[in-house]
C-alpha positions in Angstrom: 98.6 59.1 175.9 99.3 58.3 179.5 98.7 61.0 182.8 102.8 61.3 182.6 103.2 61.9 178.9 100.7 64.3 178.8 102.3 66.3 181.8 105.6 65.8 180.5 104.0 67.2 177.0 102.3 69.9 178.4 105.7 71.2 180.5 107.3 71.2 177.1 104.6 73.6 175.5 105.4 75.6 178.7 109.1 75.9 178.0 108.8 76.5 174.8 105.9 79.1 174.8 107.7 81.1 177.8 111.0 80.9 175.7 109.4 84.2 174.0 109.7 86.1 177.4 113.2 84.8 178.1 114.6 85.5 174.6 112.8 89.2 174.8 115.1 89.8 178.3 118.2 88.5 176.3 117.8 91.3 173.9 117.7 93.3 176.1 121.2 92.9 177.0 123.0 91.9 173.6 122.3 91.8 170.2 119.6 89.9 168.9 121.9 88.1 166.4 124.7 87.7 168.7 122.4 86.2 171.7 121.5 83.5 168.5 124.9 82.3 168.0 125.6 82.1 172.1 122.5 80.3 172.1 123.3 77.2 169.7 127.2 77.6 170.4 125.9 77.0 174.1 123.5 74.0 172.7 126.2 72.6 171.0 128.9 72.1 172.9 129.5 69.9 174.7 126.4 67.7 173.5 128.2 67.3 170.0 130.8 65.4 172.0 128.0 62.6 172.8 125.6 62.4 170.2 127.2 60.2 167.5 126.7 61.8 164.2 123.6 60.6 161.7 124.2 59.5 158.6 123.0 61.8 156.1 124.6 64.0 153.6 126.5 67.3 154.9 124.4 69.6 152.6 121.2 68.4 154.5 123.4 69.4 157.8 124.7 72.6 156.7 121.3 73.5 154.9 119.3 73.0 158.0 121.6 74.1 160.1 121.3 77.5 158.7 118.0 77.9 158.0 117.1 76.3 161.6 119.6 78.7 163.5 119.7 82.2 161.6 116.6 81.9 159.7 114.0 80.7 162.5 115.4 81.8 165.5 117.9 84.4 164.7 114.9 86.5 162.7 112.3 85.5 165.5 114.8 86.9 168.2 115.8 89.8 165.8 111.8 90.8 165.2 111.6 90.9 169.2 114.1 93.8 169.0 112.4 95.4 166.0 109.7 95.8 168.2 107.7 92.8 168.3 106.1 91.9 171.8 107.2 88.3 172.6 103.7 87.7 173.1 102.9 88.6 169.8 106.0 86.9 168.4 104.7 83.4 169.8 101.8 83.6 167.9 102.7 85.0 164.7 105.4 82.2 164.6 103.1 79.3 164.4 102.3 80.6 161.2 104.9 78.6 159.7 102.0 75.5 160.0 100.5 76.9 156.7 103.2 78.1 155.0 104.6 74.4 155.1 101.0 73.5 154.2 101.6 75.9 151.2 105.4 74.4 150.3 104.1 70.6 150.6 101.6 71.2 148.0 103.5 73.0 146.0 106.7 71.2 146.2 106.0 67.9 147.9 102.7 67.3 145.9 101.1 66.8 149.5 97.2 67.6 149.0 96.0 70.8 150.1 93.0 70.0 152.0 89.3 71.8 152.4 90.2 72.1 156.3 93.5 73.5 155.5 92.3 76.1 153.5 90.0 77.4 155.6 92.6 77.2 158.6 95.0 79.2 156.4 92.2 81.7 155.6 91.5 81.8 159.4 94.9 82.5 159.8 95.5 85.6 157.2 92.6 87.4 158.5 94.3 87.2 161.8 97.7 88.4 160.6 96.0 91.2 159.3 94.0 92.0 161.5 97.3 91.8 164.3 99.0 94.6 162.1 96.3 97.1 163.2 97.1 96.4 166.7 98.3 100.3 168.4 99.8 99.6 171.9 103.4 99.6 170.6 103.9 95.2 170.8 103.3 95.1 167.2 105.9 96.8 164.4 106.1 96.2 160.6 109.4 95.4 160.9 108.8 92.9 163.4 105.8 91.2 161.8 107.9 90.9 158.7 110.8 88.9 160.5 108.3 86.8 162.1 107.0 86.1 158.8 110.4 85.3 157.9 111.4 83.4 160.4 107.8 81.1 160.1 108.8 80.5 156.4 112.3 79.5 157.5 110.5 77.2 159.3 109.1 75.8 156.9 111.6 74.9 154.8 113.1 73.6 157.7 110.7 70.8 157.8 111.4 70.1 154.1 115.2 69.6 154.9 114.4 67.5 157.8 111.7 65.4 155.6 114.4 65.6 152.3 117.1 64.0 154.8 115.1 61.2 155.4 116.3 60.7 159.1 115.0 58.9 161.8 118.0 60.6 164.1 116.3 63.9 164.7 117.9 64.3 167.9 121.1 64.0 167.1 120.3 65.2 163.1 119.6 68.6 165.4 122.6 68.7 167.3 125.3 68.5 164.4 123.2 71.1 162.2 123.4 73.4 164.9 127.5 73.0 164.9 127.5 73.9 161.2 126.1 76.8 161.5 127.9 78.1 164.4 130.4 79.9 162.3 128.0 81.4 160.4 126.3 82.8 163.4 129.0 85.0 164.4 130.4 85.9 161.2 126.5 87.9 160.4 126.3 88.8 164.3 129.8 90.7 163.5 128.4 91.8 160.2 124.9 93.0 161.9 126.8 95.1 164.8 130.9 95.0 164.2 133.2 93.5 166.8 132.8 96.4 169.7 129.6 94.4 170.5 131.4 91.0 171.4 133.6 92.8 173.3 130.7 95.0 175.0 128.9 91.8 175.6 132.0 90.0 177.4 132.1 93.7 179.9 128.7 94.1 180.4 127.5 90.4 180.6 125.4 89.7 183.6 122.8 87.1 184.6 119.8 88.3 182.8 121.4 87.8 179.3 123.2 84.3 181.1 120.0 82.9 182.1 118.3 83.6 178.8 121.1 82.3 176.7 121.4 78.9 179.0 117.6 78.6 179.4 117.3 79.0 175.6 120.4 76.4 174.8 119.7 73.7 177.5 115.2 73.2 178.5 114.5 74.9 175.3 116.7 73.5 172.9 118.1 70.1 174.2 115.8 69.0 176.5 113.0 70.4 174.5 113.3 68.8 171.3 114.7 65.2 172.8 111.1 65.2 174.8 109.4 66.1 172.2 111.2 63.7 169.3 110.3 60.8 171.6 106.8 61.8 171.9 106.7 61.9 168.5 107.9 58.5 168.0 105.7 56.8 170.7 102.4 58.7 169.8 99.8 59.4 167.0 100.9 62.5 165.2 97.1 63.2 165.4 97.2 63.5 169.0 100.6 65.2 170.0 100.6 68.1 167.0 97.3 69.7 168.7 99.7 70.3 172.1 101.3 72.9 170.1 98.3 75.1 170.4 99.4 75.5 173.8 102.5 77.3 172.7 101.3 80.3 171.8 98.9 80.4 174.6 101.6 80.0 177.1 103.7 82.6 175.2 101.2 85.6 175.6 100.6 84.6 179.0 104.5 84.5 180.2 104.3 88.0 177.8 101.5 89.3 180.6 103.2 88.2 183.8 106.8 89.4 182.8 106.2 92.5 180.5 102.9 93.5 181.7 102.0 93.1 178.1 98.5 94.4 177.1 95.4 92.3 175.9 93.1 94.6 174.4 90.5 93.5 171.9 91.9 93.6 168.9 94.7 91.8 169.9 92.1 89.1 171.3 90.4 88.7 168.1 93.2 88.7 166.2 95.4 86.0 168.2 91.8 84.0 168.4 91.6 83.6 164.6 95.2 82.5 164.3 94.9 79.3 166.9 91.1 79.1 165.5 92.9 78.5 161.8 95.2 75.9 163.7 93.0 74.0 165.3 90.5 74.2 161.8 93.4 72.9 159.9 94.5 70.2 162.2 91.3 68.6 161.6 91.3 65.7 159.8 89.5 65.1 156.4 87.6 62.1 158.0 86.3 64.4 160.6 85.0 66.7 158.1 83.1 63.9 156.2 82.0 62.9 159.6 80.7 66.2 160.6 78.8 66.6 157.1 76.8 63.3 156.8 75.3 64.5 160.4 74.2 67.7 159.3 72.7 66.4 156.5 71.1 63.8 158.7 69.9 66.8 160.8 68.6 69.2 157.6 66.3 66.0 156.6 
């Protein structure tokens, strides 16, 4: 990977791990679900009117669609409201690496890998250990819609794989409009209609800036970036960037929201990215790593 890509990588990790902070001031301001569906709406149009649309079947769009919008990012941005420091929220959200490690195996028949395992067990003992944490960034309630957002993930990947697409981009981009409706039919649902007019009164440019910044670098820019890294790079070499995510996220949690990093928090967040990195390795590696300590031992 070249000096630019990398930099160009690494802003994206930035973006994306910061997004925690600026989706934490949107709820702030408006309801979690609503801030969702002005989020994608905002994403949506008018990109829809230039990205031609791929050629897969409408359930694969409407399927994704959903379970990108409302189950990834409306629960992630809802679990910051129940509680959940956006710090906190960054990191319990990569989680969704071993659940899809968990649904390839056991729906994919993708093999479930010594390194994997030992990543995912990593991982647990950090997710546990993360629901002990007492300086008020961490609720049940939160952890739980993290959890459910990371599983939404998840299947999210299985759509995407299912589709069969090479037009991610714009496979994205008319998802998103499908589930549009659906947005603000469970945002009126989840707080009635006094909220959207509320919202229209009292909208200001905190909740404008972290409805834009999520719909335009995060969304848009973020994933096009990212899509044509993907295609132009080793997946062996780009996927360990996303580490960074997480890391940027609790740091963007410090600066903004003074959020504290005491020592359980520490261990815990440690063993999460440890299990990442762990189960990123590939199983070449670990026969690598084995002949030389046997070489050693004699």
């Amino acid at each position: 990977m070249s000096q630019r890509d990398l930099l160009i990588a690494l802003s994206v990790m930035a973006i994306w791990g910061l997004n925690f902070s600026v989706i934490k001031l949107g709820v702030g301001e408006a309801d979690p679900v609503l801030v969702t569906a002005l989020r994608f709406t905002f994403a949506t149009i008018p990109a829809i009117f230039f990205v031609k649309r791929p050629n897969v079947k409408w359930t694969y769009l409407l399927s994704y669609g959903l379970v990108f919008t409302i189950g990834v990012w409306g629960m992630a941005t809802w679990s910051m409201d129940a509680g959940l420091s956006a710090g906190m929220a960054s990191v319990l959200l990569q989680l969704n690496v071993f659940i899809a490690v968990i649904l390839g195996y056991l729906f994919l028949n993708e093999p479930l890998s010594r390194a994997k395992m030992s990543g995912g067990v990593l991982a647990i003992c950090g997710l546990a250990l993360s629901l002990s944490v007492t300086d008020g960034t961490v609720s049940l309630a939160g952890v739980l819609l993290i959890l459910l957002a990371a599983l939404c993930w998840s299947i999210a990947s299985i759509i995407i794989k299912k589709a069969a697409t090479k037009e991610v981009f714009a496979f994205t981009v008319w998802a998103m409009l499908y589930a549009l409706l659906p947005l603000y039919i469970l945002a009126f649902y989840h707080s009635g209609a006094e909220q959207f007019q509320h919202t229209l009164q009292t909208w200001n440019s905190s909740l404008a800036f972290s409805v834009l910044f999520q719909a335009y670098p995060v969304t848009l820019l973020g994933y096009w970036i990212w899509n044509r890294i993907l295609s132009t790079h080793p997946l062996s070499t780009v996927a360990p960037l996303t580490l960074l995510v997480p890391i940027f996220g609790l740091l963007g949690a410090f600066l903004f929201y003074q959020e504290q990093v005491e020592s359980t928090k520490i261990i815990a967040c440690l063993l999460i990215i440890s299990g990442l990195m762990v189960g990123l390795i590939r199983p070449e590696v670990w026969s690598t790593l084995r002949l030389q300590v046997n070489v050693l031992r004699r």
